[in-house]
C-alpha positions as CSV (number, residue, x, y, z in Angstrom):
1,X,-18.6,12.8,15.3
2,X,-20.1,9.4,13.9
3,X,-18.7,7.4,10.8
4,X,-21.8,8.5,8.9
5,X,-20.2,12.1,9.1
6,X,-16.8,10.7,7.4
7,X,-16.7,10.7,3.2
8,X,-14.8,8.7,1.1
9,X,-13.2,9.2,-1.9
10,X,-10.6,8.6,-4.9
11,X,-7.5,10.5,-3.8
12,X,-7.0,13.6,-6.0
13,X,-4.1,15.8,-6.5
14,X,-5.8,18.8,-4.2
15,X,-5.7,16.2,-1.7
16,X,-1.2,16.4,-1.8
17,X,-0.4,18.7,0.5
18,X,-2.9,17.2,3.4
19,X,-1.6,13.6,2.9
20,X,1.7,14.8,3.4
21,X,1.1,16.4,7.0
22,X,-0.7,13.3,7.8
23,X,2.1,11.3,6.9
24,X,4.4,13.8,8.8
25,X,2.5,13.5,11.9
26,X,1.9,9.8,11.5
27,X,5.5,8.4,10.6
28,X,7.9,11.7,11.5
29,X,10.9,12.3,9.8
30,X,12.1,8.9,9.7
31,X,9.8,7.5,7.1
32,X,12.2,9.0,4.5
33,X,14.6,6.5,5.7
34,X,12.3,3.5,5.5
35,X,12.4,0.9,2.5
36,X,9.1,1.2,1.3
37,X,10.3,4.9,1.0
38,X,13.4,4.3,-1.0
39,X,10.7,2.2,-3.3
40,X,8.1,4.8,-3.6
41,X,11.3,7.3,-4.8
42,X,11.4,5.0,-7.4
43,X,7.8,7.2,-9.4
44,X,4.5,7.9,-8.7
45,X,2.1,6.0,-6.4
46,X,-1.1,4.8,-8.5
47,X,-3.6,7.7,-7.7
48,X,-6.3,5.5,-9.4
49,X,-5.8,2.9,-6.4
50,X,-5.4,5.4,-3.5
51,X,-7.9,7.0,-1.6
52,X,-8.8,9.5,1.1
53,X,-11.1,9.9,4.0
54,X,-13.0,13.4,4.4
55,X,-13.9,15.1,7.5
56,X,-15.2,18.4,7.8
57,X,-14.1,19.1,4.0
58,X,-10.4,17.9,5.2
59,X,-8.8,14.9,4.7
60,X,-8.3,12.6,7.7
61,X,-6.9,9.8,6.9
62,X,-5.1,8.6,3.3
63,X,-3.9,5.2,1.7
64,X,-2.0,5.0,-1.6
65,X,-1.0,2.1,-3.6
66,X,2.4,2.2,-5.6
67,X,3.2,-0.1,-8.7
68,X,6.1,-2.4,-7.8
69,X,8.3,-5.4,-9.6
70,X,10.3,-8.1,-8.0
71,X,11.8,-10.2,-10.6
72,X,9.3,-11.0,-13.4
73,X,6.5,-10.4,-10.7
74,X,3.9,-7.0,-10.3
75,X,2.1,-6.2,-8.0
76,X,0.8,-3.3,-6.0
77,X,2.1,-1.8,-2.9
78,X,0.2,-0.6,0.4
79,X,1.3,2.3,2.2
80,X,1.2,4.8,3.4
81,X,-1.7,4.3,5.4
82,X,-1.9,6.9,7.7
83,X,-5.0,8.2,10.4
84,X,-5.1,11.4,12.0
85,X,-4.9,11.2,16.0
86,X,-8.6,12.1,16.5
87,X,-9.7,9.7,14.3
88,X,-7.9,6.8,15.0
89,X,-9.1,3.2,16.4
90,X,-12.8,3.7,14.6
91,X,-12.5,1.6,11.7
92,X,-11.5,4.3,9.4
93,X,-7.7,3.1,7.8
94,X,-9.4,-0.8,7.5
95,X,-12.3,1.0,5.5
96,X,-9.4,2.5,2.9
97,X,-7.4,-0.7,3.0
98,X,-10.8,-2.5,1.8
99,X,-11.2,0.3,-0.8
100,X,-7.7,-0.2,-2.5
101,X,-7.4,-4.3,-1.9
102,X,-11.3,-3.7,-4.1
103,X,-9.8,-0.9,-6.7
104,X,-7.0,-3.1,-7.1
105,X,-9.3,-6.1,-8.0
106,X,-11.2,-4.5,-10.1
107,X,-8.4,-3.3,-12.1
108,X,-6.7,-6.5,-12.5
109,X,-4.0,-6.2,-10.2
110,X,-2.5,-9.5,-9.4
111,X,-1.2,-8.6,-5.5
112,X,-0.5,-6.0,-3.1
113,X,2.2,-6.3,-0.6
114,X,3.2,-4.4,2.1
115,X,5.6,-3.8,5.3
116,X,3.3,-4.0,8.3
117,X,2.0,-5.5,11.5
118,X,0.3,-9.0,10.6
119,X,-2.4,-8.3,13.6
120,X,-3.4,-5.4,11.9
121,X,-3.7,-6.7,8.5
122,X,-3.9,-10.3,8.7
123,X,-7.5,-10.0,9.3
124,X,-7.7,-7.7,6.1
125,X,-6.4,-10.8,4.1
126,X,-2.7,-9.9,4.2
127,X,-0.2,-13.3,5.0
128,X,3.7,-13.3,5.2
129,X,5.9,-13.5,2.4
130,X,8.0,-16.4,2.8
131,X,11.6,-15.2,4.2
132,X,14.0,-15.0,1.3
133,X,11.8,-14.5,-1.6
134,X,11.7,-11.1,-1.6
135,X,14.8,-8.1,-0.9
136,X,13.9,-4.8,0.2
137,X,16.3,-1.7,-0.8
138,X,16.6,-0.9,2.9
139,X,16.6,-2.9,6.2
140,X,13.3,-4.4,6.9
141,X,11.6,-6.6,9.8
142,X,11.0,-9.5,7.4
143,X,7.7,-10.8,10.2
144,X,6.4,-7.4,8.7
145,X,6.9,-8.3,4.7
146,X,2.9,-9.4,3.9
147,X,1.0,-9.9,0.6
148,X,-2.4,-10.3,-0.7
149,X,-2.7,-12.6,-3.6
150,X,-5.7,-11.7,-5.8
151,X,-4.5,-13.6,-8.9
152,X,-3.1,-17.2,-7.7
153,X,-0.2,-17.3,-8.1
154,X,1.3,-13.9,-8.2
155,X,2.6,-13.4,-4.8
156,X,5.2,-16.7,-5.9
157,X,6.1,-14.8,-8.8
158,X,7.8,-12.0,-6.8
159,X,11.4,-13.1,-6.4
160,X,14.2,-10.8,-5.9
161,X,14.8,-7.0,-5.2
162,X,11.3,-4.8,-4.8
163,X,11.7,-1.6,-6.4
164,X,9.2,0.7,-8.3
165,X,7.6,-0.7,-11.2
166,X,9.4,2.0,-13.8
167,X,12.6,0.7,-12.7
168,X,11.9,-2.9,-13.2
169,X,14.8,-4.7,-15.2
170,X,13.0,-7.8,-15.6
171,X,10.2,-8.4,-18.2
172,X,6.8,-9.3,-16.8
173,X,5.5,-12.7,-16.5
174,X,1.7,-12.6,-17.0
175,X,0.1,-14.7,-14.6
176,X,-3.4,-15.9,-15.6
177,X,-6.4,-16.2,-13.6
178,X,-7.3,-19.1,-12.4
């Protein structure tokens, strides 16, 4: 298998029941317990922003992008990213990060944030949040807590709890582009 045989796509609804069992395999049972589970339970991920890697006519690896609010900040968030076994360590999850970080750009997103390893995505253009800007809903490793700014400025606007967008109690700030 080569990367020239692996496709690339918007994530459809078809595409459900495989991103599930990747996610199963990848993160086990206790991914329900994880905070940027709790904020996902919150409503739907962005389907628009998430994508999917085909093999074979199956889907090998996924990455979905849910709408979030901290405070009067928005801003996207990462995750899951998961890679099945056999395709692991070739490139194939930075591929779908670069896909979402450009959906997200293109459709005016002002950051994405995630809970993951800075090696990983630091090179992807993810940095630390500050410590104490942001509250997860569940117990998090706040080394992992990174963002991508796209509009300047955003990732200071996200003060507070981080909970799904449809649950925001906070009106939106707009931040401009610079």
């Amino acid at each position: 298998m080569t990367l020239a045989d692996v496709t690339y796509m918007p994530e459809a609804p078809a595409h459900d029941l495989e991103i599930d069992e990747i996610n199963a395999e990848a993160f086990g049972p206790g991914r329900f317990t994880r905070a940027a589970y709790k904020i996902r339970e919150g409503g739907p991920h962005d389907r628009s922003l998430s994508f999917v890697a085909m093999h074979g006519g199956q889907v090998i690896a996924s990455v979905r992008m849910t709408p979030i609010a901290a405070g009067a900040g928005r801003a996207q968030m990462l995750g899951p990213l998961a890679v099945r076994p056999d395709f692991k360590n070739m490139g194939i999850g930075r591929k779908l990060v670069a896909m979402a970080l450009a959906a997200a750009e293109k459709s005016s997103e002002p950051a994405v944030i995630l809970v993951g390893d800075e090696p990983y995505y630091g090179p992807l253009g993810f940095v630390r949040i500050p410590r104490g800007q942001i509250e997860m809903p569940r117990p998090v490793d706040l080394n992992r807590l990174l963002a991508h700014e796209i509009v300047p400025g955003a990732v200071a606007e996200l003060t507070g709890e981080v909970c799904h967008a449809n649950l925001a109690k906070t009106p939106q700030r707009t931040t401009e582009p610079a």
